[in-house]
GUKOLZA-166757 format. One record per residue (C-alpha): residue number from 1; x, y, z. Coordinates in Angstrom, 2 decimals, always signed. Example, Ala and Ser with C-alpha at 12.3 -4.5 7.8 and 13.67 -1.06 7.14 Angstrom:
BEGIN
site bamar: 1 | east: +12.30 | north: -4.50 | up: +7.80
site bamar: 2 | east: +13.67 | north: -1.06 | up: +7.14
This chain:
BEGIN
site bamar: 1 | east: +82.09 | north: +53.46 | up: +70.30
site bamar: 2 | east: +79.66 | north: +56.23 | up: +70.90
site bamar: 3 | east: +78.05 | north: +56.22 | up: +74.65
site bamar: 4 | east: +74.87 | north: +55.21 | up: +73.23
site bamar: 5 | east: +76.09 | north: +51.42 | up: +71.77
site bamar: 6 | east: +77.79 | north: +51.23 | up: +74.65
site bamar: 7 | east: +74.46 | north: +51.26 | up: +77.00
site bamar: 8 | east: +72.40 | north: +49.01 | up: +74.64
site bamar: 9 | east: +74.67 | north: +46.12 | up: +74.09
site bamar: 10 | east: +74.03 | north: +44.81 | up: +77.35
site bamar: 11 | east: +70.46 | north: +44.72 | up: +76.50
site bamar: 12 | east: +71.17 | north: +43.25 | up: +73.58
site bamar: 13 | east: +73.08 | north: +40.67 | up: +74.83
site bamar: 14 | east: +70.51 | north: +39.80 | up: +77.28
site bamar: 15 | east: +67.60 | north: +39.75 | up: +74.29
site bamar: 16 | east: +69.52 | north: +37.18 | up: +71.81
site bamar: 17 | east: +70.46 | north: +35.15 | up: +75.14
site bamar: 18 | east: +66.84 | north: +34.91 | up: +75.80
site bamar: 19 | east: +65.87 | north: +33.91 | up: +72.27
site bamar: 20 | east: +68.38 | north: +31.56 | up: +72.67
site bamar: 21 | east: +66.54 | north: +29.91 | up: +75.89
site bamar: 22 | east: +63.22 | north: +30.16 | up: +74.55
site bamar: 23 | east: +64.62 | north: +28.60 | up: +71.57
site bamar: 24 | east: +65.65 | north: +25.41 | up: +73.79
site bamar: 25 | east: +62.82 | north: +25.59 | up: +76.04
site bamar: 26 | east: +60.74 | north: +24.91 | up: +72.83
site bamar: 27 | east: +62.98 | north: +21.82 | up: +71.90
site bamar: 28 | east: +63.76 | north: +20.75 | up: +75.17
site bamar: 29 | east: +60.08 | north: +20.42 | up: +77.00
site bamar: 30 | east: +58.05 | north: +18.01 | up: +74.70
site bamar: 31 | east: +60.90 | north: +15.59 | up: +74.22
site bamar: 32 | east: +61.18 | north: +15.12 | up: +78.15
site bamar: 33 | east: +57.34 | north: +15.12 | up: +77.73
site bamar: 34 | east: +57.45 | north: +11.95 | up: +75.68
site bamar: 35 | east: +60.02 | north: +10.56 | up: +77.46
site bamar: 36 | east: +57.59 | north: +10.82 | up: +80.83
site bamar: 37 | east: +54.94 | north: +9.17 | up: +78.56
site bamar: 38 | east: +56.82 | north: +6.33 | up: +77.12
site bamar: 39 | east: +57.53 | north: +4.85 | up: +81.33
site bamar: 40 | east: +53.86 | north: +4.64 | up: +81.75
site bamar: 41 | east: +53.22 | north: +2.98 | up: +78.75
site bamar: 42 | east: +55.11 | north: -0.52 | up: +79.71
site bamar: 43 | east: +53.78 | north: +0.36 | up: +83.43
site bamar: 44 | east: +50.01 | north: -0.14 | up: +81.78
site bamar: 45 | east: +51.08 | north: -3.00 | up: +79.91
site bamar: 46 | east: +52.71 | north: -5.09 | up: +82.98
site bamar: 47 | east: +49.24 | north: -3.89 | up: +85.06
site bamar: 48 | east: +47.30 | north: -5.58 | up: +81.90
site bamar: 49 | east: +49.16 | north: -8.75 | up: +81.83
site bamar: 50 | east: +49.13 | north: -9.48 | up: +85.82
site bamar: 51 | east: +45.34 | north: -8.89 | up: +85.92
site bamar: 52 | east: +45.19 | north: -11.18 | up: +83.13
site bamar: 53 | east: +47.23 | north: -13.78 | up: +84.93
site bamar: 54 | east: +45.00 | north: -13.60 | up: +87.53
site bamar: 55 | east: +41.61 | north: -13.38 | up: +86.35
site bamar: 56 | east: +42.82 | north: -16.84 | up: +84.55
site bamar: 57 | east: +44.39 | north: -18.40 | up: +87.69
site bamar: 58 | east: +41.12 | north: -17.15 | up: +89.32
site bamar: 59 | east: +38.80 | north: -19.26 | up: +86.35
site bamar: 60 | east: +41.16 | north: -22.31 | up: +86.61
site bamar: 61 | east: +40.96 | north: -22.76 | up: +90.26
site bamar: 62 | east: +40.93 | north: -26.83 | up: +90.55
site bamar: 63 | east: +38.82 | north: -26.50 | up: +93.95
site bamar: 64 | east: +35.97 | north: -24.73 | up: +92.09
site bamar: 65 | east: +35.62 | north: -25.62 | up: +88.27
site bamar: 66 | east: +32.34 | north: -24.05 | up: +87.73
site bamar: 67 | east: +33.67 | north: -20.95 | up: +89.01
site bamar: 68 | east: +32.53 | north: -17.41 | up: +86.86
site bamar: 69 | east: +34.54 | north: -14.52 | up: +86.04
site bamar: 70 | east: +35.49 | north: -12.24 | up: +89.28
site bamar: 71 | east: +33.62 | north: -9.33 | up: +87.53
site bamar: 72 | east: +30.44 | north: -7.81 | up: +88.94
site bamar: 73 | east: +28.28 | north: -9.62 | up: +86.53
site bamar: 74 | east: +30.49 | north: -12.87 | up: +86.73
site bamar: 75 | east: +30.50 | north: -12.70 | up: +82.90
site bamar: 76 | east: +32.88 | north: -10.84 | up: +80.27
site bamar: 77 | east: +31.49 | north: -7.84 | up: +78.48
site bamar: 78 | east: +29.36 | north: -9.34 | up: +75.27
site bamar: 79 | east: +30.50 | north: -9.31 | up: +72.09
site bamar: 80 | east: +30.77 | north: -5.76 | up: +70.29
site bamar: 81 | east: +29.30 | north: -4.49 | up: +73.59
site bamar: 82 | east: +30.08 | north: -1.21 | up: +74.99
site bamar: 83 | east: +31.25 | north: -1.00 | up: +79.13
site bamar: 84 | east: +28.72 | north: +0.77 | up: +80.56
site bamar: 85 | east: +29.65 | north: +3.49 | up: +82.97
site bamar: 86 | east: +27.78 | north: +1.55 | up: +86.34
site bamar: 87 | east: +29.33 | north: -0.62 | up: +88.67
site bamar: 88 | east: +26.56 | north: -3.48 | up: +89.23
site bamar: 89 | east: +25.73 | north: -6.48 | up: +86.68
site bamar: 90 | east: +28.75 | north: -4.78 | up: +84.40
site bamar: 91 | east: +32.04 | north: -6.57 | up: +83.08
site bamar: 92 | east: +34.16 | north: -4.85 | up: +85.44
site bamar: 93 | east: +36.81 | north: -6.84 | up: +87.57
site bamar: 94 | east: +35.85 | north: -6.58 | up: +91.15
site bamar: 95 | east: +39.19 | north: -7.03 | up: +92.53
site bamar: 96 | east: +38.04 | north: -7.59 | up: +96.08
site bamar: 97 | east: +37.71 | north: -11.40 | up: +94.16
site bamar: 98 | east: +41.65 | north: -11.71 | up: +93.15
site bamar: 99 | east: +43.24 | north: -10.68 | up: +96.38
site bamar: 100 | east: +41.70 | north: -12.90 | up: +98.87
site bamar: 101 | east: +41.55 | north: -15.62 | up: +99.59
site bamar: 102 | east: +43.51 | north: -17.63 | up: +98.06
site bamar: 103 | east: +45.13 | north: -14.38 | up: +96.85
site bamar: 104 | east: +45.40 | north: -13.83 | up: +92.95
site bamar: 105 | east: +47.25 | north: -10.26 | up: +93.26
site bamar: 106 | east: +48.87 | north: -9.10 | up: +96.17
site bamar: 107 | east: +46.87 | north: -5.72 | up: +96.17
site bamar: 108 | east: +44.68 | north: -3.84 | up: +93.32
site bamar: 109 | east: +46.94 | north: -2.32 | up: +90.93
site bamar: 110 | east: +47.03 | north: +1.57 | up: +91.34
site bamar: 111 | east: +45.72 | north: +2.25 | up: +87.83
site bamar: 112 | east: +42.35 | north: +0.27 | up: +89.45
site bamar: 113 | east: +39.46 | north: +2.82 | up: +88.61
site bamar: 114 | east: +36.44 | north: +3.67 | up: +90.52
site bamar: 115 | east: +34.04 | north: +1.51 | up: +88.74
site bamar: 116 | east: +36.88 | north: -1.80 | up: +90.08
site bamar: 117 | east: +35.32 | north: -0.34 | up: +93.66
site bamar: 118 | east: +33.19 | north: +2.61 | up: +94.06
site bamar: 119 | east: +35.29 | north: +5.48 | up: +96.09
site bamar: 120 | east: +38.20 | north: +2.77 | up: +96.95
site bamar: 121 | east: +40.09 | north: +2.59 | up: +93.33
site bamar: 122 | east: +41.35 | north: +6.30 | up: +92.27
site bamar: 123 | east: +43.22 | north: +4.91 | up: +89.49
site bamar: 124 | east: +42.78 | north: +6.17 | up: +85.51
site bamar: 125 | east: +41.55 | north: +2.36 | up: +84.15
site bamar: 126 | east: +38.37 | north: +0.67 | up: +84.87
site bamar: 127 | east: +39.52 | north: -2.68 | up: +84.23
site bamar: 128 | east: +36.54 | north: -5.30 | up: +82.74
site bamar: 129 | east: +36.92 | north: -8.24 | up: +80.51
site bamar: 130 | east: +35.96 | north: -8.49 | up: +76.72
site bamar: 131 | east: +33.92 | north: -11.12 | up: +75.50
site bamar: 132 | east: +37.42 | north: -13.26 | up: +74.39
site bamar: 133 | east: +38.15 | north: -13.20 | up: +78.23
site bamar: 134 | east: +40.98 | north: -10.43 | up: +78.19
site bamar: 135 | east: +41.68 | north: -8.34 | up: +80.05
site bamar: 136 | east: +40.78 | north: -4.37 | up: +78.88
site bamar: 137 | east: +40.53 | north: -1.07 | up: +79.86
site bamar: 138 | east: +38.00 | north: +1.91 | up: +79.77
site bamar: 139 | east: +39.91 | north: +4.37 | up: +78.71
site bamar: 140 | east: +42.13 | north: +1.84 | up: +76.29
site bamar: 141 | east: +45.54 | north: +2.40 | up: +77.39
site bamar: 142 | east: +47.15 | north: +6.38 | up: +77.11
site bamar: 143 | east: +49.86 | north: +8.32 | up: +78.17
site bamar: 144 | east: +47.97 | north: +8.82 | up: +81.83
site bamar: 145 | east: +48.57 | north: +6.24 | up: +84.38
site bamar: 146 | east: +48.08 | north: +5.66 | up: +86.95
């Protein structure tokens, strides 16, 4: 081996190692990506269905039968209606109404937005309810949560 191959196969070593890496890296990343993705996913869907729970234990109280939605507006977003992006007279569930008392949810959920409560809620989700009296989100459910 002449001096010369000697000194570069090191480097050359080191290159196709660091192809090899890169090569990985590009594999590896978005899959644990998705994988981070797919937990909050069910996380949304269990906040969903406890709201819902208790928005409906919260209409079927037997000590108050006339009792309106726990939204801002006490009623549910009309039909093919857009939320609106205010707080006051809107769809959105003011959650003060579920935890107390009698207490509906233990605590707002973390995904609770900042149209649930004006500077209280930091979550992603401003929670409202549709004009079928479900439970929904503004933005509709995504890879962000909280």
């Amino acid at each position: 081996m002449t001096r010369l191959a000697v000194l570069y196969r090191p480097l050359v070593e080191i290159g196709l190692l660091a192809l090899l890496l890169a090569a990985i890296g590009l594999l590896v990343v978005p899959n644990v990506r998705g994988v981070l993705s797919l937990g909050q996913r069910p996380t949304y869907d269990s906040d969903r269905r406890a709201i819902q729970a208790a928005v409906d234990a919260y209409v079927q109280n037997p000590t108050d039968p006339s009792r309106r939605l726990p939204t801002y507006s006490g009623a549910p977003l009309p039909k093919d209606g857009v939320p609106p992006l205010e707080q006051r007279g809107a769809p959105y569930i003011d959650f003060r109404l579920l935890i107390g008392p009698p207490p509906f949810l233990n605590e707002p959920p973390r995904s609770a937005g900042w149209l649930n409560a004006s500077g209280i809620y930091t979550g992603t989700y401003n929670w409202y309810i549709d004009s079928d009296g479900l439970v929904s989100s503004v933005p509709e459910r995504s890879d962000v949560y909280p």
